[in-house]
C-alpha positions in Angstrom: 67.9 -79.6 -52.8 69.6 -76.8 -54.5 73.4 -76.4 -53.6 75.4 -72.7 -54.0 77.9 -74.8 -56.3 75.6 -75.5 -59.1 74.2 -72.0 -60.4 72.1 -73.7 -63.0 69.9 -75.1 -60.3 66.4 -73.1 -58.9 66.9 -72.3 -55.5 63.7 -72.5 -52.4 62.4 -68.9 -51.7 63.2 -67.4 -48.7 60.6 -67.2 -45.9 60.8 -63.5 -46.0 59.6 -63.1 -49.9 56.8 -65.2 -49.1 55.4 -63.4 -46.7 55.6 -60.6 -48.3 54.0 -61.7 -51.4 50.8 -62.5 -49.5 50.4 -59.3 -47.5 50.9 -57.3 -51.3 48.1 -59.7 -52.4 46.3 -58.6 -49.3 46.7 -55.0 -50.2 45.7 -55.4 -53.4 42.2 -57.0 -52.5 41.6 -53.8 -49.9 42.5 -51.3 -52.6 40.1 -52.7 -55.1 37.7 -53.1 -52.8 37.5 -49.2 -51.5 38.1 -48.2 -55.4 34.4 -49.7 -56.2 33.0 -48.4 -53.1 34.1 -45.2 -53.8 33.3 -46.0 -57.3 29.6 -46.9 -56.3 28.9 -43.5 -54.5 30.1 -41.4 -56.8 27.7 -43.2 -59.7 24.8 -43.3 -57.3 25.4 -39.3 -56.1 25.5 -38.4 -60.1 22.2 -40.9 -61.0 20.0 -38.6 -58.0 18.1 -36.1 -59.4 18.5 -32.6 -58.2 16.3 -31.5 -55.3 13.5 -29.9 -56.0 13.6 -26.2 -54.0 10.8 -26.3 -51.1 9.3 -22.9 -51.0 9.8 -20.7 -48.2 6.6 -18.9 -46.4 9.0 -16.4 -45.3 9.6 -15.2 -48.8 6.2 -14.9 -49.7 4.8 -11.3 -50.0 1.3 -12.1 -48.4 2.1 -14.3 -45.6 5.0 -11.3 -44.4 2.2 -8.4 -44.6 0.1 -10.8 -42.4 2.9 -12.0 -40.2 4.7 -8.7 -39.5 1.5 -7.6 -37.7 0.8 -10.6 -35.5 -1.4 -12.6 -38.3 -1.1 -16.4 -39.1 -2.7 -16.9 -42.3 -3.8 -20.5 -44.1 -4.8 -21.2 -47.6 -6.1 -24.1 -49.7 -4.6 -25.4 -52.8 -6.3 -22.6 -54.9 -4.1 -20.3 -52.8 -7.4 -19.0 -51.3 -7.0 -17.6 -47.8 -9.3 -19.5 -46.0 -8.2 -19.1 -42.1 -6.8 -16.5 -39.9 -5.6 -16.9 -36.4 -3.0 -14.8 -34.0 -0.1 -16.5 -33.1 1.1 -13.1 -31.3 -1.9 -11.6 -30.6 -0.4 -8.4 -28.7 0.8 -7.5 -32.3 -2.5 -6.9 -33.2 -3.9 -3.9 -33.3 -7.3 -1.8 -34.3 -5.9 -0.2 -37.9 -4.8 -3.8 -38.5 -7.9 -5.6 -38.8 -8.2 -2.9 -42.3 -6.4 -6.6 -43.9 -9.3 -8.7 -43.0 -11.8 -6.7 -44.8 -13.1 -8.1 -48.2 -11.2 -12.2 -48.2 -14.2 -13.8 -50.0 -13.1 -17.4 -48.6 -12.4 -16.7 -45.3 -13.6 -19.5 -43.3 -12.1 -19.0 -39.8 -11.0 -15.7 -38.2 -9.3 -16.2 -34.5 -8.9 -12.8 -32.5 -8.7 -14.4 -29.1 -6.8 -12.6 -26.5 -5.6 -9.3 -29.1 -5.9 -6.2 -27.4 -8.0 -4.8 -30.1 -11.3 -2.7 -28.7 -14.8 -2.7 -30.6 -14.0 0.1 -33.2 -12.0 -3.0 -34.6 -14.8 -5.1 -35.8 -16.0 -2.1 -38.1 -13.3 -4.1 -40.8 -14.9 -7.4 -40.5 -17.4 -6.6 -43.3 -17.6 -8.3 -46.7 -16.6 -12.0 -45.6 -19.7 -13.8 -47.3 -18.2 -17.4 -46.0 -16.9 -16.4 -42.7 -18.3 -19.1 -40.2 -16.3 -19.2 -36.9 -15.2 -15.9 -35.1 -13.6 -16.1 -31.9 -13.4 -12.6 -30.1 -12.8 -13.5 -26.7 -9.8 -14.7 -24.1 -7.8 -13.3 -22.4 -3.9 -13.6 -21.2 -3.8 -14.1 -17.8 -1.5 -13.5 -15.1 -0.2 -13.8 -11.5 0.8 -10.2 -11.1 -1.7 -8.3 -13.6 -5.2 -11.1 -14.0 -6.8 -8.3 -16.0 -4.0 -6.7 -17.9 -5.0 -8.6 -21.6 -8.9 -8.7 -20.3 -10.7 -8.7 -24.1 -11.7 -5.1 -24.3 -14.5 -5.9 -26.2 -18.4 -4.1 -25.0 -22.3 -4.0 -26.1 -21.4 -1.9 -28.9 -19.1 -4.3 -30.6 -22.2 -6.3 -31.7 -23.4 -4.3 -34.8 -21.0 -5.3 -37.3 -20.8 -8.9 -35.9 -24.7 -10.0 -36.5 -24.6 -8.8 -40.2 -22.2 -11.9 -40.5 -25.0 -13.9 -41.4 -23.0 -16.9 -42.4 -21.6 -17.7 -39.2 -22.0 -21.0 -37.0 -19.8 -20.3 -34.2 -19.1 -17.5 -31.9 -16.9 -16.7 -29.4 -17.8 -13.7 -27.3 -16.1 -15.4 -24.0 -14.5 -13.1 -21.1 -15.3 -10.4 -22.9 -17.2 -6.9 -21.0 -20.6 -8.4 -23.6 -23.3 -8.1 -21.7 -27.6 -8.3 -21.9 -28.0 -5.3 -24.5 -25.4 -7.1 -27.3 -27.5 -10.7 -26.8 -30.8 -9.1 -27.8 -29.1 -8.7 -31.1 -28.0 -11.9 -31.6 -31.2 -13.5 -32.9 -29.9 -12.2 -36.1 -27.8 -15.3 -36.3 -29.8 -17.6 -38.1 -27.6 -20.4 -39.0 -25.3 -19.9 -35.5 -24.9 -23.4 -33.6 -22.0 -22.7 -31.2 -22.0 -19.5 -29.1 -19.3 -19.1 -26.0 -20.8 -16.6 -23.9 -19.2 -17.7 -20.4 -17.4 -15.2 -18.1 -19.4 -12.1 -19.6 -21.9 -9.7 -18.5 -25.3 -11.8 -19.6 -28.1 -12.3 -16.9 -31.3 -14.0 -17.0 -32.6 -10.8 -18.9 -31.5 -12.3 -21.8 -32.9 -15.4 -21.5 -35.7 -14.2 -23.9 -33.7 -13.5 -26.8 -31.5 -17.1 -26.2 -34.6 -18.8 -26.4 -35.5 -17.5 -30.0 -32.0 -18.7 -31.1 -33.3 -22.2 -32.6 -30.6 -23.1 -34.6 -28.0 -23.4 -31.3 -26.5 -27.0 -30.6 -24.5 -25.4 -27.9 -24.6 -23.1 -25.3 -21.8 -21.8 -22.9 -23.0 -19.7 -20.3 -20.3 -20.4 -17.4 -19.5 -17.5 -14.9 -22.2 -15.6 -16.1 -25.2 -14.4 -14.0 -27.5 -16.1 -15.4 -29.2 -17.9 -12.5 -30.8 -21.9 -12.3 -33.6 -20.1 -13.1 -32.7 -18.8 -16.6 -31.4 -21.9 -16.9 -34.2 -23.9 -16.9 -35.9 -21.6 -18.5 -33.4 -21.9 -21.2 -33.8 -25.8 -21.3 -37.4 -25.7 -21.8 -37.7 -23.1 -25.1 -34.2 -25.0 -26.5 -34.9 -28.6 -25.6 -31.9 -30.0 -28.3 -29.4 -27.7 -27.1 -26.9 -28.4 -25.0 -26.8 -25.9 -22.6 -23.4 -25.3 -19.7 -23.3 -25.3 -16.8 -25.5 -28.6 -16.7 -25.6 -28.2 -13.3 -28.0 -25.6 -12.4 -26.2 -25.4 -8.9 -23.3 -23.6 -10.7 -25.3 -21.3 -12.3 -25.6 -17.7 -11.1 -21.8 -17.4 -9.8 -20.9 -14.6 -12.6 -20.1 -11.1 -11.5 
């Protein structure tokens, strides 16, 4: 044991100093620690490569002209617009359809419930691979039920059966009636055609049954009667025809 009177002699640290050497040690370990964490990040921030930009629709020139009037346009990887539908289809109006006129690999075009009236359809011309056009819907609502009614008549037919290329139509709650369907014949390759909640009767039953090439037939709300119907059934045999029950046929105005 070390004794105050002989200097020369190592004396037993104090309790204190040991203490204290340990929670330095301690420090030391939690320092170094967070120094190659912080360490780590940094090199793993400066080994990421840079992002590359994702290109914004917004900024493109031919998706604004179409958006700004109530278009939605899609394209394939050739940048080919191929599909048109109408997001905000009050936008929409006669002069606007002018866009549509001449897109060589437009596949789709969607005008459902636009408020645009039969002069419209003049534009749809020069669209060699056109194949579905849906003209009708309507918006709907408690107060006004006929306010967005698809203004669409008879006359709007013309331009529509010189789209050859087409294998489904939509002419659904719109004012088409029996004079329009004698026209449609012209649609060779047509398979789908929605003409429930229009004008139609059983006086064009005749020119329905000529259109061979139908898979479907949609004639709900119409006035066509169980008649027609099964009239219908017998000259298109491999169609599937609606209503299928005859009993709901005939309620149209």
């Amino acid at each position: 044991m070390s004794h105050p009177d002989f200097p020369g002699q190592p004396q037993r640290p104090q309790r204190e100093s040991f203490g204290m050497e340990i929670g330095i040690a301690l420090m030391s370990i939690i320092v170094a620690g967070v120094l190659l964490l912080i360490g780590g990040l940094i090199f793993n921030w400066a080994a990421k490569p840079t992002p590359t930009p994702v290109h914004d629709n917004n900024q493109d020139p031919t998706v604004s002209k179409y958006r700004r009037v109530g278009f939605e346009i899609g394209r394939d990887n050739e940048n080919r617009i191929q599909v048109i539908t109408t997001p905000n289809p009050l936008l929409v109006t006669n002069k606007d359809l002018a866009l549509l006129t001449g897109l060589p690999d437009l596949i789709v075009l969607d005008l459902r419930e636009t408020q645009i009236s039969d002069e419209a359809l003049t534009h749809l011309t020069d669209l060699p691979s056109l194949e579905q056009l849906y003209l009708g819907g309507s918006v709907r609502t408690d107060t006004e039920p006929t306010l967005f009614h698809a203004r669409f008549t008879d006359a709007a037919i013309d331009p529509v059966v010189k789209l050859t290329t087409l294998k489904i139509l939509s002419l659904a709650k719109t004012d088409i009636g029996d004079e329009a369907v004698q026209k449609l014949p012209a649609l060779t390759n047509l398979e789908v055609l929605f003409l429930l909640g229009t004008q139609v009767t059983d006086d064009s039953v005749e020119a329905l049954s000529q259109m061979k090439s139908l898979k479907e037939l949609y004639l709900q709300e119409t006035a066509v009667t169980p008649e027609g119907l099964a009239q219908l059934r017998a000259a298109l045999p491999e169609t599937e025809i609606l209503p299928l029950d005859e009993s709901d046929a005939g309620d149209g105005s």
